[in-house]
N, CA, C and O of each residue as an XYZ file, in Angstrom:
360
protein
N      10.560     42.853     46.975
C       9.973     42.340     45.754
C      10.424     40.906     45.534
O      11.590     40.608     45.795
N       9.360     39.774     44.954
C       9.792     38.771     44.981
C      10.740     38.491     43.494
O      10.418     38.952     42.399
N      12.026     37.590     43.765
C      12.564     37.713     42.671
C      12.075     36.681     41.619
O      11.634     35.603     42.016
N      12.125     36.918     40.519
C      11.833     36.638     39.267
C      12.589     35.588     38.959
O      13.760     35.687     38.590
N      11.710     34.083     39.146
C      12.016     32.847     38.620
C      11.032     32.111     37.273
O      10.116     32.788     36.804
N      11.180     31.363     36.980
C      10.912     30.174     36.128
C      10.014     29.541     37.347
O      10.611     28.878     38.196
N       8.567     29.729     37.460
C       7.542     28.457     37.758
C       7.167     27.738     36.991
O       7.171     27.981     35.784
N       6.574     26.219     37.738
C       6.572     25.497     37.084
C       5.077     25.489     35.860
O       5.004     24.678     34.937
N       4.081     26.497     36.123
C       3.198     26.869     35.421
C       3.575     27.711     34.007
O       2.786     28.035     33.119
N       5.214     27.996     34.083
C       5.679     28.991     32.829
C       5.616     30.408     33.156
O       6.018     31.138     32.249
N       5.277     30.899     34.058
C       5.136     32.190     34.355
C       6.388     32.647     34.965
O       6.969     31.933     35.782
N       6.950     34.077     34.532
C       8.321     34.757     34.780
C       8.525     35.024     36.457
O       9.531     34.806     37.132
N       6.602     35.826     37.077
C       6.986     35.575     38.044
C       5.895     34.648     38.703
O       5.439     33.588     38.275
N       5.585     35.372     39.923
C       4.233     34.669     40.938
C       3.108     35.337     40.158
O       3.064     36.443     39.620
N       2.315     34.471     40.236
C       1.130     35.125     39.292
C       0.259     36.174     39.708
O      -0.360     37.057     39.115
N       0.437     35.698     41.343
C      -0.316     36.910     41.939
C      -0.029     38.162     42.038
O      -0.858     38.964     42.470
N       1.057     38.480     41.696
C       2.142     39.612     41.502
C       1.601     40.163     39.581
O       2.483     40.921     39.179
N       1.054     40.066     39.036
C       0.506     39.605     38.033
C      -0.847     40.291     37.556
O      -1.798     40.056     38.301
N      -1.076     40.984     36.605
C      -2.240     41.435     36.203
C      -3.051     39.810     35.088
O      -2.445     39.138     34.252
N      -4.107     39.699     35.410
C      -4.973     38.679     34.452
C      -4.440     38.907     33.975
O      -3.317     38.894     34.478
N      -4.511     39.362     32.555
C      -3.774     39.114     31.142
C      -2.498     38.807     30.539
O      -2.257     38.507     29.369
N      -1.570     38.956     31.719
C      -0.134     38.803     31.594
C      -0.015     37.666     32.017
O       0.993     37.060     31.653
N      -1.196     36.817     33.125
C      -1.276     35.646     33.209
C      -1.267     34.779     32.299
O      -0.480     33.876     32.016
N      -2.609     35.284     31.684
C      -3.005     34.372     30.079
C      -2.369     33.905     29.448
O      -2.256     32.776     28.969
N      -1.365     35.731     29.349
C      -0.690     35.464     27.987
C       0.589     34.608     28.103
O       0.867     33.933     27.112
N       1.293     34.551     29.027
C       2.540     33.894     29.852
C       2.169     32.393     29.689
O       3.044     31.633     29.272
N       0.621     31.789     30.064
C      -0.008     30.356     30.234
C      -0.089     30.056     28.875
O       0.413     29.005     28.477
N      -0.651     30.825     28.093
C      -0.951     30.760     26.540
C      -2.209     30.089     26.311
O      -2.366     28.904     26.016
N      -3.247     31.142     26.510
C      -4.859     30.636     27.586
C      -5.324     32.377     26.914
O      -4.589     33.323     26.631
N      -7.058     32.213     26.828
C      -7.433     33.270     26.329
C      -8.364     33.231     27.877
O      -8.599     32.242     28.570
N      -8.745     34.569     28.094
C      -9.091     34.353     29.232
C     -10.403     34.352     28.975
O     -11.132     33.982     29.895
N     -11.073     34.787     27.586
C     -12.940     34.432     27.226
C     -13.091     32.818     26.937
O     -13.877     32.052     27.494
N     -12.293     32.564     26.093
C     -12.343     30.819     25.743
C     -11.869     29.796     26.713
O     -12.533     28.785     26.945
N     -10.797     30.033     27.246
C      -9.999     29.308     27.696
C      -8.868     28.186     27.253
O      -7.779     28.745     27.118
N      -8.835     27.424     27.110
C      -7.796     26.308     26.743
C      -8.367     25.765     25.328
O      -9.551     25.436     25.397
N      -7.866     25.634     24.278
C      -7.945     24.519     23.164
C      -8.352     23.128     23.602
O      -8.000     22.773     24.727
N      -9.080     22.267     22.814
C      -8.819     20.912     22.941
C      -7.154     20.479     22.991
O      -6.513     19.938     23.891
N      -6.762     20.927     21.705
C      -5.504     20.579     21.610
C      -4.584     20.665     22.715
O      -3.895     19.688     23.007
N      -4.483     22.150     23.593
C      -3.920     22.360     24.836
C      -4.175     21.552     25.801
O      -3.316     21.177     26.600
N      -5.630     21.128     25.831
C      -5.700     20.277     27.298
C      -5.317     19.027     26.827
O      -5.107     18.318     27.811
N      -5.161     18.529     25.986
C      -4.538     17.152     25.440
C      -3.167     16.545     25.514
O      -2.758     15.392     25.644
N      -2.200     18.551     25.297
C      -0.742     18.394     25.483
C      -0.607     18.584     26.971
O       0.368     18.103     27.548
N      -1.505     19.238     27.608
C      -1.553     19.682     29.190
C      -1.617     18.180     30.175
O      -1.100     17.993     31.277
N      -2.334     17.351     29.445
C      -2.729     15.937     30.164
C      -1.608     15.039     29.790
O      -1.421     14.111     30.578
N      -1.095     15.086     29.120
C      -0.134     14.027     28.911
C       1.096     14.718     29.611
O       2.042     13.966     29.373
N       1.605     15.926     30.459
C       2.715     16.381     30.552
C       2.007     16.643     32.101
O       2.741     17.469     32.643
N       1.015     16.325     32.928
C       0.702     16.555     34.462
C      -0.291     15.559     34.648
O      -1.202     15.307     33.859
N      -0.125     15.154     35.444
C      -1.008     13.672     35.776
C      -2.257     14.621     36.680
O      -2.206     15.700     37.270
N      -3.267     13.700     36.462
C      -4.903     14.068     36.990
C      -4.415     14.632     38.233
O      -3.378     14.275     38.793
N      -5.523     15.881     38.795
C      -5.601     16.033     40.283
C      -6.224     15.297     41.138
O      -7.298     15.633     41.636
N      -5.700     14.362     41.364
C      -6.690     13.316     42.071
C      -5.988     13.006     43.804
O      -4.766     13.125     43.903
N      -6.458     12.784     44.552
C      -6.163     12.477     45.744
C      -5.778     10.537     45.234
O      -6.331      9.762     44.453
N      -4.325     10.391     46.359
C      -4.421      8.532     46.386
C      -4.565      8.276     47.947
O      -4.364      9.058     48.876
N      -5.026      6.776     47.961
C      -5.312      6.787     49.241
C      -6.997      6.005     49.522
O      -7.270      5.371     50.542
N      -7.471      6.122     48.955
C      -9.112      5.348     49.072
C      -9.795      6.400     50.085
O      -9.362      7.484     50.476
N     -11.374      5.530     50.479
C     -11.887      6.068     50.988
C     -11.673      6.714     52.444
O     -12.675      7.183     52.983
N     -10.600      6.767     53.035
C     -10.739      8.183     54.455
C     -10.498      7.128     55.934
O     -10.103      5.962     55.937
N     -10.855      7.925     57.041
C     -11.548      7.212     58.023
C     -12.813      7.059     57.684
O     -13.379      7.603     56.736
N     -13.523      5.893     58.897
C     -14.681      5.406     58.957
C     -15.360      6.347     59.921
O     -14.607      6.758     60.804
N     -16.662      6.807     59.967
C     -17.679      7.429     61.403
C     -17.203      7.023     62.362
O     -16.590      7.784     63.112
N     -17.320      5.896     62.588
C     -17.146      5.037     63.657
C     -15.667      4.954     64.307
O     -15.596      4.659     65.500
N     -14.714      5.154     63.718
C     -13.310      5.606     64.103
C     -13.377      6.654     64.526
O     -12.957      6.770     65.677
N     -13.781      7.594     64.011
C     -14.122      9.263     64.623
C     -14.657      9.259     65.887
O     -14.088      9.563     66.936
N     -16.161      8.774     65.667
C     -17.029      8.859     67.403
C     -15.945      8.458     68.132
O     -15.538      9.175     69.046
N     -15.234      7.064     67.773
C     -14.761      6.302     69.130
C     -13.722      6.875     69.563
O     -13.461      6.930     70.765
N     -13.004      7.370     68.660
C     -11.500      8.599     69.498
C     -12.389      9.600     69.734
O     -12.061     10.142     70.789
N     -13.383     10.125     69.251
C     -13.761     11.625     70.274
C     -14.173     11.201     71.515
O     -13.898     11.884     72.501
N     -15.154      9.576     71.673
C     -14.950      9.663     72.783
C     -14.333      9.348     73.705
O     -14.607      9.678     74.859
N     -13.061      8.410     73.243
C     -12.016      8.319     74.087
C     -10.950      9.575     74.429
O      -9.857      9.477     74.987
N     -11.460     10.511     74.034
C     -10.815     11.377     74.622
C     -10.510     11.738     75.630
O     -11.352     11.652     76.524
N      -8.921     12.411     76.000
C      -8.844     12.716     77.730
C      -9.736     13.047     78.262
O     -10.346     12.393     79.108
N     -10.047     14.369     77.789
C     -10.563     15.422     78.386
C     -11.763     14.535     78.706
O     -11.961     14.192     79.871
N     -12.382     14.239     77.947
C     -13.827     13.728     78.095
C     -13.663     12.679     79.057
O     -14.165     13.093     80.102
N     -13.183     11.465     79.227
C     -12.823     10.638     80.247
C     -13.015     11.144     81.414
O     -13.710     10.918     82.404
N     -12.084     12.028     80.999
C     -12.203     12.692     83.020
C     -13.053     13.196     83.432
O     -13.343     13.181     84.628
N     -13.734     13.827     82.469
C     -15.116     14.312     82.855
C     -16.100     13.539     83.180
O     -16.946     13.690     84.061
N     -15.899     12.381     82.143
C     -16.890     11.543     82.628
C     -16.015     10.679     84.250
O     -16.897     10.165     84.937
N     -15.127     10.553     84.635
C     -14.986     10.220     85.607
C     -14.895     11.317     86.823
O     -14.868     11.082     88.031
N     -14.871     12.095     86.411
C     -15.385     13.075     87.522
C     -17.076     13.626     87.869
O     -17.501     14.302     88.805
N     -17.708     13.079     86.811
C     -19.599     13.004     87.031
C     -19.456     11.719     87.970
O     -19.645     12.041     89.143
N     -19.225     10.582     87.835
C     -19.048      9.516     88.211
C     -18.798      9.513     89.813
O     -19.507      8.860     90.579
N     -17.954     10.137     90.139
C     -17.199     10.526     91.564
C     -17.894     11.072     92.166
O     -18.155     10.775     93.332
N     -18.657     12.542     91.198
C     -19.325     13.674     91.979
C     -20.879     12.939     92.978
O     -21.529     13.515     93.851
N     -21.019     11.915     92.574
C     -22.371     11.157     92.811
C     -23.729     11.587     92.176
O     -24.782     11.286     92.738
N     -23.709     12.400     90.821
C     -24.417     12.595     89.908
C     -24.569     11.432     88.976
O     -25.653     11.299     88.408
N     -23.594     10.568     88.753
C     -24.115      9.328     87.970
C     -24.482      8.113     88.759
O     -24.427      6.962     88.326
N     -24.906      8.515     90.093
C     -24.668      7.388     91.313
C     -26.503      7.495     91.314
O     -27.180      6.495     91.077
N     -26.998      8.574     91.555
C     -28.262      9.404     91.622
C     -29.074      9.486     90.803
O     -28.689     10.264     89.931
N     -30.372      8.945     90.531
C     -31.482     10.330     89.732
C     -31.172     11.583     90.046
O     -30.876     12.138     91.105
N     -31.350     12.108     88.395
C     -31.494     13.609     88.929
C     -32.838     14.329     89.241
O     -32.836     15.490     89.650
């Protein structure tokens, strides 16, 4: 059995360990309404947004060009190359 801590959500234990309502009531959340204005107001000022940092990602074009610099693929393509299939019409 997992032992019984203080998370940082307020709950005694893991929530999943947890029937809904003991969730709720532990969060202090109705589970038909949900949150108050007021709650999500004290909730936002005490946990910063879920937001990813970091900008936009890789580019396409970074992707294609390592997939196709890939080993595996290299060799393959240098082994079509060798075989005299890229030497040839097929």
């Amino acid at each position: 059995m997992a032992p019984i801590t203080q998370t940082r959500q307020g709950t005694d234990r893991h929530p999943f360990l947890l029937s809904v309502e003991d969730v709720a009531q532990q969060l202090g959340t109705n589970i038909e309404t949900g949150l108050t204005a007021r709650q999500v107001a004290e909730l936002r000022n005490v946990f910063p947004p879920n937001e990813l940092e970091g900008g936009g990602g890789v580019s396409w074009y970074k992707i294609l060009l390592k997939q196709i610099s890939n080993a595996m693929i290299l060799v393959s393509q240098h082994l079509f190359w060798v075989s005299g299939r890229g030497l040839t019409p097929c």
